[in-house]
Backbone as JSON Lines, residues from 0, in Angstrom:
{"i":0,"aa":"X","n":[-49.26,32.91,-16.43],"ca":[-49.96,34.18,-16.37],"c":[-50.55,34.53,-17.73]}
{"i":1,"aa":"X","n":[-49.73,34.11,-18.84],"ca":[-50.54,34.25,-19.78],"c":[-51.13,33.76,-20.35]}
{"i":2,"aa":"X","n":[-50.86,32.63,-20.32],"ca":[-51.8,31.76,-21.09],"c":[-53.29,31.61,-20.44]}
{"i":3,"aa":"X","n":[-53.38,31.61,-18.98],"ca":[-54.72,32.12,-18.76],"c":[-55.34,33.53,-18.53]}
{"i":4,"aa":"X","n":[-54.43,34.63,-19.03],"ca":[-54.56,36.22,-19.49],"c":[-55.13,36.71,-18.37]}
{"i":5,"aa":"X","n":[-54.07,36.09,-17.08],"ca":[-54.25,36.92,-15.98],"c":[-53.22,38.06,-15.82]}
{"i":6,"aa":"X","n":[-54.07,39.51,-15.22],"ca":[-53.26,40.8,-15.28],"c":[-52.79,40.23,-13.81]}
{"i":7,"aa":"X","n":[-52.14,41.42,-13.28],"ca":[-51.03,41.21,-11.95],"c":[-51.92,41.33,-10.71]}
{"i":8,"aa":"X","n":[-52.91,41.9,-10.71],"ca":[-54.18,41.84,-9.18],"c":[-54.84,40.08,-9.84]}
{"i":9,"aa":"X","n":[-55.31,39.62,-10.79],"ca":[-56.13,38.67,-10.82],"c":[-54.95,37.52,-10.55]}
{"i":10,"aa":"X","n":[-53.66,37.61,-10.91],"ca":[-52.61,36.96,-10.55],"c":[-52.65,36.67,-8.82]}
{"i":11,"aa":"X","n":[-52.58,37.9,-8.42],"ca":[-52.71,38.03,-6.74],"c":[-53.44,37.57,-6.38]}
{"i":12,"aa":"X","n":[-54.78,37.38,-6.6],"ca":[-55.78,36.9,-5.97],"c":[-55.82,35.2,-5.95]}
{"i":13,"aa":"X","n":[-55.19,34.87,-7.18],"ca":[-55.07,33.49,-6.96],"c":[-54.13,32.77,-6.49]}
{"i":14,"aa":"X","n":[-53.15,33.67,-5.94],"ca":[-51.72,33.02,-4.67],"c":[-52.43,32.95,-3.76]}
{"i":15,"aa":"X","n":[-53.59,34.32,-3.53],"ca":[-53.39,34.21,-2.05],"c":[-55.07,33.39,-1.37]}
{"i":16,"aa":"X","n":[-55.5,33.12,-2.57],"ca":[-56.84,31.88,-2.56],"c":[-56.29,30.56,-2.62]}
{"i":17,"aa":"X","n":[-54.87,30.59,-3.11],"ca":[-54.43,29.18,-2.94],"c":[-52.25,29.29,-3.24]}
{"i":18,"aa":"X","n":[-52.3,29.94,-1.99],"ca":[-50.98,29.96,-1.74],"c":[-49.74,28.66,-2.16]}
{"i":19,"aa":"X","n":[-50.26,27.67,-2.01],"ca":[-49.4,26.45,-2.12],"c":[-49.19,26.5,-3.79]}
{"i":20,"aa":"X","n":[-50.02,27.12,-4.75],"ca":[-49.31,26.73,-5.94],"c":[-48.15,27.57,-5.96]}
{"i":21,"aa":"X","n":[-47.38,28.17,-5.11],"ca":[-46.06,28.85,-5.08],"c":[-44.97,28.04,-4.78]}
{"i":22,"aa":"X","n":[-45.5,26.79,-4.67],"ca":[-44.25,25.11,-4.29],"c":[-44.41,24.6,-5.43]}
{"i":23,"aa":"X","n":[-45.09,25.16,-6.65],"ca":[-45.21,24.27,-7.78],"c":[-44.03,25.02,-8.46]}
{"i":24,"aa":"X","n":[-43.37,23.95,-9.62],"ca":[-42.69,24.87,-10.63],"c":[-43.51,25.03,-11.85]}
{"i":25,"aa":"X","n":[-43.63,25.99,-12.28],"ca":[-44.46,26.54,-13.65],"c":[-44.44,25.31,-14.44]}
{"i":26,"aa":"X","n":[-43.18,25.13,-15.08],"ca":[-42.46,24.22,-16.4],"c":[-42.79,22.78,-15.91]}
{"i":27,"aa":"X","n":[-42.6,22.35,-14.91],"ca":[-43.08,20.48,-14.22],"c":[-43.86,20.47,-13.47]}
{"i":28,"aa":"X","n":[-44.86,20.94,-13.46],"ca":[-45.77,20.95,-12.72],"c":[-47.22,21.72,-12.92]}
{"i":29,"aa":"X","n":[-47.05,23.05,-13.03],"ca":[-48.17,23.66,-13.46],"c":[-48.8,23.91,-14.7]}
{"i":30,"aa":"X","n":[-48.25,24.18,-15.9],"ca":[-48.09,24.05,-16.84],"c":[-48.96,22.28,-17.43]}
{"i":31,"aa":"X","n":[-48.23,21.36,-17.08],"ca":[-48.88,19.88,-17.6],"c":[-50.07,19.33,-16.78]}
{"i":32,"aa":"X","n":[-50.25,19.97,-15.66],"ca":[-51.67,20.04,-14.79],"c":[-52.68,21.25,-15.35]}
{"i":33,"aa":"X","n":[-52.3,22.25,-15.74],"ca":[-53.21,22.93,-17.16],"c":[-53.41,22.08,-18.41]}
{"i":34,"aa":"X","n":[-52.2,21.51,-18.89],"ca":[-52.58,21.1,-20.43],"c":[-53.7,19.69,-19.73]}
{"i":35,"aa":"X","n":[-52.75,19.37,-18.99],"ca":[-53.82,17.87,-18.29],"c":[-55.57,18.04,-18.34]}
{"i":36,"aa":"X","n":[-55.74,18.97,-17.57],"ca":[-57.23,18.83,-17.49],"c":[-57.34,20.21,-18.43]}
{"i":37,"aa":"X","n":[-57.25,20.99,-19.57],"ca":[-57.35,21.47,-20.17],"c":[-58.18,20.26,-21.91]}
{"i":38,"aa":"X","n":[-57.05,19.56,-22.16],"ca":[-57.48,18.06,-22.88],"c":[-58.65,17.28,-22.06]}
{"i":39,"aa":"X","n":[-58.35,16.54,-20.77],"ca":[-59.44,16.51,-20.23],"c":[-60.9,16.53,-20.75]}
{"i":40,"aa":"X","n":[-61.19,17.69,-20.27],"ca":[-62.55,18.39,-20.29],"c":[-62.25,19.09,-21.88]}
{"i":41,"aa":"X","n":[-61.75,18.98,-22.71],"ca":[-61.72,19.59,-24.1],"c":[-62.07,21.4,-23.49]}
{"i":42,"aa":"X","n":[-61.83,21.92,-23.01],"ca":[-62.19,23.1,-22.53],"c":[-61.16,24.14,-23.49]}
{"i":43,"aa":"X","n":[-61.67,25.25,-23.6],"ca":[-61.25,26.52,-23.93],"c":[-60.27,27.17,-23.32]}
{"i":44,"aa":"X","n":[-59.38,28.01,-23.94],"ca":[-58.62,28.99,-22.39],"c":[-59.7,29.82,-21.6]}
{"i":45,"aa":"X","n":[-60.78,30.1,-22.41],"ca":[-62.22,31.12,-21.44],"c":[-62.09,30.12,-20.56]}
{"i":46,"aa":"X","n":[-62.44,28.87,-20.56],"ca":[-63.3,28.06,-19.5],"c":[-62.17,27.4,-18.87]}
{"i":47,"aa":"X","n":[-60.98,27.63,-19.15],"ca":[-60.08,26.92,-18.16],"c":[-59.75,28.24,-17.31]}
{"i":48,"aa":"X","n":[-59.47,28.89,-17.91],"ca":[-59.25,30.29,-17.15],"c":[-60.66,30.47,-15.83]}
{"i":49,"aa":"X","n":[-61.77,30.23,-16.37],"ca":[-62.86,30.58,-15.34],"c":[-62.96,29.42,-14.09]}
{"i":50,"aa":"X","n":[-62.33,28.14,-14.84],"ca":[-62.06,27.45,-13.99],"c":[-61.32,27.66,-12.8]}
{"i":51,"aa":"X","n":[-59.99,28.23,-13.26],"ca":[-58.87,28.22,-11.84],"c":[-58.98,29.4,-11.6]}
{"i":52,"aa":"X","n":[-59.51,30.45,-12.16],"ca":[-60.32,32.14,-11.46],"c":[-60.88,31.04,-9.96]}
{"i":53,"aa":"X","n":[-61.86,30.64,-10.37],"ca":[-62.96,30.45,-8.8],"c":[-62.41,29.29,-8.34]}
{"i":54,"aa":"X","n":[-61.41,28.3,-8.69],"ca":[-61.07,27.41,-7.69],"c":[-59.72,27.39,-8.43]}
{"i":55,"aa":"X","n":[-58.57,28.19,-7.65],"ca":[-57.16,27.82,-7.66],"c":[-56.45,26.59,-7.6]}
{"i":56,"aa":"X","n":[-57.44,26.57,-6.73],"ca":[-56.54,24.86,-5.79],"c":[-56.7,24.1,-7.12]}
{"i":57,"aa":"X","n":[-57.55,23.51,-7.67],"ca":[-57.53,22.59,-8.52],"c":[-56.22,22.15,-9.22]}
{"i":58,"aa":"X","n":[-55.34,23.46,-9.5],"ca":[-54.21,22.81,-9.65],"c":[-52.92,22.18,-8.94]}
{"i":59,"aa":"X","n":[-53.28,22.77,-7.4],"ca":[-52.41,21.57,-6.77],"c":[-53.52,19.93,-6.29]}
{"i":60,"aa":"X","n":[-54.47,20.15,-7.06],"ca":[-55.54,19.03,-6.11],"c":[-54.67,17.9,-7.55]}
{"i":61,"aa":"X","n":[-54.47,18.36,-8.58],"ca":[-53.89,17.48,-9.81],"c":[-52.92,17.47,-10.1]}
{"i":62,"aa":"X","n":[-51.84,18.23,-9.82],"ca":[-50.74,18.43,-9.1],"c":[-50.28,16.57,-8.24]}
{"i":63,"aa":"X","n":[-51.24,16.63,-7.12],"ca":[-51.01,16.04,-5.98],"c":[-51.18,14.58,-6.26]}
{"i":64,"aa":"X","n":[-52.49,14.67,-7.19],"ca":[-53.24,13.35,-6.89],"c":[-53.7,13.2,-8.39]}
{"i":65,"aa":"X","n":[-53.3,13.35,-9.44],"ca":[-53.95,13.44,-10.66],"c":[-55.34,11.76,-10.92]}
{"i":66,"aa":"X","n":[-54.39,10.89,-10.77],"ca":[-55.26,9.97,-10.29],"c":[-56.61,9.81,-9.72]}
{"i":67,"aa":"X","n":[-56.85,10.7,-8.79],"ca":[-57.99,10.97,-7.74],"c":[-58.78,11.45,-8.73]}
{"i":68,"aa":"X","n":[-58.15,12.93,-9.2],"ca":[-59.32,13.41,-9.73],"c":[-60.0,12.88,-11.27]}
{"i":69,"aa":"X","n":[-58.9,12.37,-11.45],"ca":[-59.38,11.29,-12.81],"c":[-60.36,10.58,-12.65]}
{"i":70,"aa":"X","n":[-60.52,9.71,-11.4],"ca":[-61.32,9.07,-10.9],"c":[-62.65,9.52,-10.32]}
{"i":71,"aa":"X","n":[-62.58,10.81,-10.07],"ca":[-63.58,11.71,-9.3],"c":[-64.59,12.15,-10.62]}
{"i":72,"aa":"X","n":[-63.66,12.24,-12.2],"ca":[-64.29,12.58,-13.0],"c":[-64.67,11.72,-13.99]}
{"i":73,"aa":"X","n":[-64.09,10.45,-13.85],"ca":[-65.06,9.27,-14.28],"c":[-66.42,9.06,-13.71]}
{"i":74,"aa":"X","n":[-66.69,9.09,-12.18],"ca":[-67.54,8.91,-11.5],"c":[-68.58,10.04,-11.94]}
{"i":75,"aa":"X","n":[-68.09,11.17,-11.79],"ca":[-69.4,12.39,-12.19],"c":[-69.83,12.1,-13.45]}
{"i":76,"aa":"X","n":[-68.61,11.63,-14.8],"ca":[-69.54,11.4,-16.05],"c":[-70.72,10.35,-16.1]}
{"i":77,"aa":"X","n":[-70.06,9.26,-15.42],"ca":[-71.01,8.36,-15.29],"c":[-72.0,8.32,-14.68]}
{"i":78,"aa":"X","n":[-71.96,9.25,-13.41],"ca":[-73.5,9.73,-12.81],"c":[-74.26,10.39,-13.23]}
{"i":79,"aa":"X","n":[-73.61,11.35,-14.2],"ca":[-74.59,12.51,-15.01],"c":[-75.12,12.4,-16.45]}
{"i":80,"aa":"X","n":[-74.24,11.34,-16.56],"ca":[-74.33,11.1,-18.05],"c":[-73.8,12.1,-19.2]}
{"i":81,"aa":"X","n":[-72.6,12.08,-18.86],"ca":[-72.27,13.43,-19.59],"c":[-70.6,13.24,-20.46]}
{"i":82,"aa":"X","n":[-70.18,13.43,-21.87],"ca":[-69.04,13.25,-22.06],"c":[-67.93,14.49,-21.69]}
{"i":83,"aa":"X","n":[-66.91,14.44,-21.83],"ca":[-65.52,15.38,-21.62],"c":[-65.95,16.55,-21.49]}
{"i":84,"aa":"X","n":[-66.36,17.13,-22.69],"ca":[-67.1,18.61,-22.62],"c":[-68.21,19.07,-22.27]}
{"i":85,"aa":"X","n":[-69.63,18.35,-21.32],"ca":[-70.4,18.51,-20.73],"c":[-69.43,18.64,-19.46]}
{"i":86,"aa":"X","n":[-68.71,17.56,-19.06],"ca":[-68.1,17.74,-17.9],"c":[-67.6,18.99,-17.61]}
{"i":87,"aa":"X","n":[-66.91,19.4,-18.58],"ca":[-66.08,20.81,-18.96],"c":[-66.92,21.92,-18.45]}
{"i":88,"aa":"X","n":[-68.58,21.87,-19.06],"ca":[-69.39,22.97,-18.9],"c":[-69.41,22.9,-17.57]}
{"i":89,"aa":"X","n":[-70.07,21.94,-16.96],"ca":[-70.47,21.87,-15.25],"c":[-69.2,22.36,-14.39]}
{"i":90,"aa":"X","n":[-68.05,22.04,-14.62],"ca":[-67.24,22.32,-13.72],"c":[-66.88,24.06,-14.21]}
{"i":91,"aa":"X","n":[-67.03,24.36,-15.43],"ca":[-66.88,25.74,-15.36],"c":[-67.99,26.4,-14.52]}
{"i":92,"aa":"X","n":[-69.46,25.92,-14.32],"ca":[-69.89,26.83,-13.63],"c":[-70.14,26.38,-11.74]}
{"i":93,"aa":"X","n":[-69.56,25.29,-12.09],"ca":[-69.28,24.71,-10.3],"c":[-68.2,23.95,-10.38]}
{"i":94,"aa":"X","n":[-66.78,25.05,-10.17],"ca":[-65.59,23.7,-10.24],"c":[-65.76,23.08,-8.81]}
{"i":95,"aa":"X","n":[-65.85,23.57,-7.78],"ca":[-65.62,22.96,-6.2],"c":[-66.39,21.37,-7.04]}
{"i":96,"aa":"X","n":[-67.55,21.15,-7.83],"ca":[-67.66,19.95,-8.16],"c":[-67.27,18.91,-7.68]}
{"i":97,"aa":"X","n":[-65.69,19.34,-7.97],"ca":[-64.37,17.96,-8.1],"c":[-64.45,17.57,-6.9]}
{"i":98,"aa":"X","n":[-65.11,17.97,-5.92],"ca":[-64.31,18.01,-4.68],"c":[-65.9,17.46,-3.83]}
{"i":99,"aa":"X","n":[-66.98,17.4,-4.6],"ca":[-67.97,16.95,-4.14],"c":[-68.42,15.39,-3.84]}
{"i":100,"aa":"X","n":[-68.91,14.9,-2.13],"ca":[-68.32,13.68,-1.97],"c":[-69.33,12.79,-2.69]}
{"i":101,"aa":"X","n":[-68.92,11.31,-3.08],"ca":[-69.9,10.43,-3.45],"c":[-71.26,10.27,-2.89]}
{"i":102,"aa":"X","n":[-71.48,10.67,-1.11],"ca":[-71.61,10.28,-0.52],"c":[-72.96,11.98,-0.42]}
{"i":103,"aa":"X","n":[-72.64,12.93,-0.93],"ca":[-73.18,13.88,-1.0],"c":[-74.3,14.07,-2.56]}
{"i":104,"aa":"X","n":[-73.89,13.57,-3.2],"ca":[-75.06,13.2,-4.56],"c":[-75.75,12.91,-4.57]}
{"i":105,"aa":"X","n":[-75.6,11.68,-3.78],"ca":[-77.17,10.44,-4.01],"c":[-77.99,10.99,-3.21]}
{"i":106,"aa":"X","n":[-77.86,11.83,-2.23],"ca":[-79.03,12.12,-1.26],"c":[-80.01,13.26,-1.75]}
{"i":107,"aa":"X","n":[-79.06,14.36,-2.82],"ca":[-79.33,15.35,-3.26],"c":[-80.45,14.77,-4.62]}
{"i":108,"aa":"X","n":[-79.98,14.15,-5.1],"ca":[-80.9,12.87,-6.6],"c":[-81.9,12.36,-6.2]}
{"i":109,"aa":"X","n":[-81.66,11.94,-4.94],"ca":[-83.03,10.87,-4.08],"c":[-84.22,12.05,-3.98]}
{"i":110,"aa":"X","n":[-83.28,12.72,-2.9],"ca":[-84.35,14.2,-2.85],"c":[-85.16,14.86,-3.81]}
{"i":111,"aa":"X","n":[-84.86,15.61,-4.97],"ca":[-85.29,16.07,-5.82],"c":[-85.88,14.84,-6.33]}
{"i":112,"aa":"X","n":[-85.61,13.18,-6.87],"ca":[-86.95,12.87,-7.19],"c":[-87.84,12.66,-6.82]}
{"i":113,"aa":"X","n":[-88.03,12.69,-5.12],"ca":[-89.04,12.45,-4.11],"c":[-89.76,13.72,-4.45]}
{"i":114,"aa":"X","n":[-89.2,14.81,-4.4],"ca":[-89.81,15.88,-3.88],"c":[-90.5,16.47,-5.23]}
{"i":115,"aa":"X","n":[-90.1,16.33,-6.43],"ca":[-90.34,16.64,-7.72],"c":[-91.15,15.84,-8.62]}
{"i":116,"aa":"X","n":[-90.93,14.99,-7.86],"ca":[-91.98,13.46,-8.31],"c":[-91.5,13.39,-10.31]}
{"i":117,"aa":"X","n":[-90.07,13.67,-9.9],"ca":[-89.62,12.85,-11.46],"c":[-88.65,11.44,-11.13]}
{"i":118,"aa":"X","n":[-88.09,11.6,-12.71],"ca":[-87.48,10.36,-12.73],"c":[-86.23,10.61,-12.3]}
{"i":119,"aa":"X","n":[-85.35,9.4,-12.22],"ca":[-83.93,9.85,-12.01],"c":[-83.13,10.43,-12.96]}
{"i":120,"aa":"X","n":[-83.58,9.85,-14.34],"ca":[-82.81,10.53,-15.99],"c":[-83.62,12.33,-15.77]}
{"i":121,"aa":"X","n":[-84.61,12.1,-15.04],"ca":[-84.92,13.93,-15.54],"c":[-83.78,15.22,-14.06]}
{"i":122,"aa":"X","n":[-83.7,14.08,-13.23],"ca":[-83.25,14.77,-11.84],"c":[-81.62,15.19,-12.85]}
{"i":123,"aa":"X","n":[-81.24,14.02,-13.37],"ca":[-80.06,14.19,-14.01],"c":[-79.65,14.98,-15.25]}
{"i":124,"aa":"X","n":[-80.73,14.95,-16.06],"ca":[-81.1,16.39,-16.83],"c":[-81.15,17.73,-16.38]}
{"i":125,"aa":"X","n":[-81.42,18.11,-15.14],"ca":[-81.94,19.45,-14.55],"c":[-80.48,19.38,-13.89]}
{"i":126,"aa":"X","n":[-79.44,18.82,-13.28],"ca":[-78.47,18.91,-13.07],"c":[-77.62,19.15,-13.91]}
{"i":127,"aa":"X","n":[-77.17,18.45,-15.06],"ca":[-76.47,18.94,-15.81],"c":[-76.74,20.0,-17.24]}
{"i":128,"aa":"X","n":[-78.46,20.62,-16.68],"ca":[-78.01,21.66,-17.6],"c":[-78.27,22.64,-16.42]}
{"i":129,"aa":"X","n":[-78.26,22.77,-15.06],"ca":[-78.27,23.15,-13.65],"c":[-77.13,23.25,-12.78]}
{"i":130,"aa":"X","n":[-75.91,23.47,-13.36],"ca":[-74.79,22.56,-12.42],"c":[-75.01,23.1,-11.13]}
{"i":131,"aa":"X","n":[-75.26,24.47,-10.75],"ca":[-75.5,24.89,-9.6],"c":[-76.03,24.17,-8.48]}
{"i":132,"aa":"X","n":[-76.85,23.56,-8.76],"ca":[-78.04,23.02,-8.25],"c":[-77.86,22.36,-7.01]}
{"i":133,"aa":"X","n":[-76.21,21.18,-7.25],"ca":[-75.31,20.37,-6.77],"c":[-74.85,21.23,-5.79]}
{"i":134,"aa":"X","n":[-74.77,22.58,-6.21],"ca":[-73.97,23.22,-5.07],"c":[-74.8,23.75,-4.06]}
{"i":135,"aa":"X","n":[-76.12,23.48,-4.18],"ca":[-76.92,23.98,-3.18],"c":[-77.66,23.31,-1.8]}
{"i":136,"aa":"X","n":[-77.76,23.45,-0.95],"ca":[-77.87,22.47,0.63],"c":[-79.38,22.69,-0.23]}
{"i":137,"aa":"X","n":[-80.23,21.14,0.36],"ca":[-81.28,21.15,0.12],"c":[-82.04,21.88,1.5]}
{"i":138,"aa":"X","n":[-81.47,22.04,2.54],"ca":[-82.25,22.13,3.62],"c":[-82.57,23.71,4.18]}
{"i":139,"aa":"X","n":[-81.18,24.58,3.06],"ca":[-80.87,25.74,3.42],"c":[-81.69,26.9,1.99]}
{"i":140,"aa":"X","n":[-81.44,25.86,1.02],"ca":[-81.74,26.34,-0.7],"c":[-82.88,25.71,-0.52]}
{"i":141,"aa":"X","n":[-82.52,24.89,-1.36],"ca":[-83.89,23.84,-2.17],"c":[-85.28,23.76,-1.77]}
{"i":142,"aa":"X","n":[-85.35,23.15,-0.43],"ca":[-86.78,23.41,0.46],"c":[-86.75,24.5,0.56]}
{"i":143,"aa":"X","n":[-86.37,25.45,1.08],"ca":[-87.13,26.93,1.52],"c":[-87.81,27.48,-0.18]}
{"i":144,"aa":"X","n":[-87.36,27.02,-1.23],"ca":[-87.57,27.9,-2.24],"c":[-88.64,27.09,-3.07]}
{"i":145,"aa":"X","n":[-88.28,25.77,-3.1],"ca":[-89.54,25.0,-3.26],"c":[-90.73,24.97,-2.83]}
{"i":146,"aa":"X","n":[-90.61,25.36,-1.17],"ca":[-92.1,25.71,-0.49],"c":[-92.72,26.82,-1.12]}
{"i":147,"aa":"X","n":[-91.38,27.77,-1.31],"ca":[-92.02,29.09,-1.69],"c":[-93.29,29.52,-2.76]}
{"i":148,"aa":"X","n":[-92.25,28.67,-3.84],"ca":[-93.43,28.21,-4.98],"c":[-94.11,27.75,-4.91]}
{"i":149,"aa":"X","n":[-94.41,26.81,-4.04],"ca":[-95.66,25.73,-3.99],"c":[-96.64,26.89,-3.4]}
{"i":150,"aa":"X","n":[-96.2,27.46,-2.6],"ca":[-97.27,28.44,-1.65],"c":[-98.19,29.46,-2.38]}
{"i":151,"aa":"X","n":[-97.2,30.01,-3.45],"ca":[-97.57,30.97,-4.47],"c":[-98.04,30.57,-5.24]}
{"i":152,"aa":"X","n":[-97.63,29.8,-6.15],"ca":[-98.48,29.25,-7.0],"c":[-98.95,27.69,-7.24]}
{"i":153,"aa":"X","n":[-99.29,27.07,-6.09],"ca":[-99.72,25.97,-5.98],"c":[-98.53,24.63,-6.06]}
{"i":154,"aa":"X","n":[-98.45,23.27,-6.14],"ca":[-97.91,22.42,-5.76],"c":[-97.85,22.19,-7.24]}
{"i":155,"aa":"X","n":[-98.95,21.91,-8.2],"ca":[-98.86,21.43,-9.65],"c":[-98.43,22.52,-10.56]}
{"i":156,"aa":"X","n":[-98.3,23.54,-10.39],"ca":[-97.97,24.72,-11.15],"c":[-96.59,24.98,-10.74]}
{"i":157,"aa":"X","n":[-96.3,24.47,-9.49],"ca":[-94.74,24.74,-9.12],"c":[-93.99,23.99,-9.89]}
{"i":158,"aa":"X","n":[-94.48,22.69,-9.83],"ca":[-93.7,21.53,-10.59],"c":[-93.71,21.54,-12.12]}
{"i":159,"aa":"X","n":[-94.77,22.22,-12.47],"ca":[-94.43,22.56,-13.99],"c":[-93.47,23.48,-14.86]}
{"i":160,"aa":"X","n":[-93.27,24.85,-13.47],"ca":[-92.43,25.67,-13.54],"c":[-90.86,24.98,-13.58]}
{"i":161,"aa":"X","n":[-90.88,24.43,-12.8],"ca":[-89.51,23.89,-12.46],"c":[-89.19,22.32,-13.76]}
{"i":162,"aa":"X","n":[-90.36,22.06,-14.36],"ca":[-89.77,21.21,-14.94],"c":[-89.52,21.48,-16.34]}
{"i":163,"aa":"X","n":[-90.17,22.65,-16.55],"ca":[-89.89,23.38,-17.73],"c":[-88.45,24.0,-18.38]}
């Protein structure tokens, strides 16, 4: 509770967003799954704190499977091109990240360079200084808002906007 300088409602909110860390013990368990991905991602107490604010679970997901997500976060550096503390940034502003499938990226990368008519190093630039971006359905986000612009201010003026 204190070390991520949660008061007693922001405490509450994260039992009951992720009840199961109440099977963890503080001292073997929760505690070295903080310092764990705290080192990790070289992160701050701000940004570890903002971390398990919007996704609790993360600490029984490393808890459970530390392995997995080790692996989950080799894979994102290497797709994004990004070291420990880029990683750090993106997942502070999209932790669900961790939890995003292999299988859900490439289509989202393919897309935007089809549709943006860039490269793959720039799709991967606009993502990681974008983390959001990842979190957005192309079919629900992306196209509707892309048309939008194109409509308003043309197809070549959209793409300049956006690549700016």
């Amino acid at each position: 509770q204190n070390r991520l300088r949660r008061d007693k409602p922001s405490l509450k909110k994260t039992v009951i967003r992720a009840p199961n860390i109440l099977l963890l013990d503080v001292n073997s368990d929760v505690a070295p799954a903080l310092d764990w991905l705290q080192q990790r991602l070289d992160l701050t107490d701000h940004q570890l704190n903002r971390i398990i604010k919007s996704m609790p679970t993360i600490v029984n997901l490393i808890c459970e499977n530390r392995d997995a997500i080790e692996t989950k976060m080799n894979w994102l550096q290497g797709t994004l091109g990004v070291d420990n503390k880029k990683l750090g940034f993106v997942l502070c502003h999209v932790p669900t990240f961790i939890t995003i499938s292999d299988e859900s990226l490439e289509p989202k990368i393919c897309w935007l360079k089809r549709r943006l008519s860039i490269s793959e190093d720039e799709v991967l630039t606009m993502m990681r200084e974008n983390p959001s971006l990842l979190a957005n359905s192309i079919e629900f986000n992306l196209q509707p808002k892309l048309n939008f612009l194109d409509s308003v201010l043309g197809k070549e003026e959209a793409g300049k906007l956006i690549r700016a």
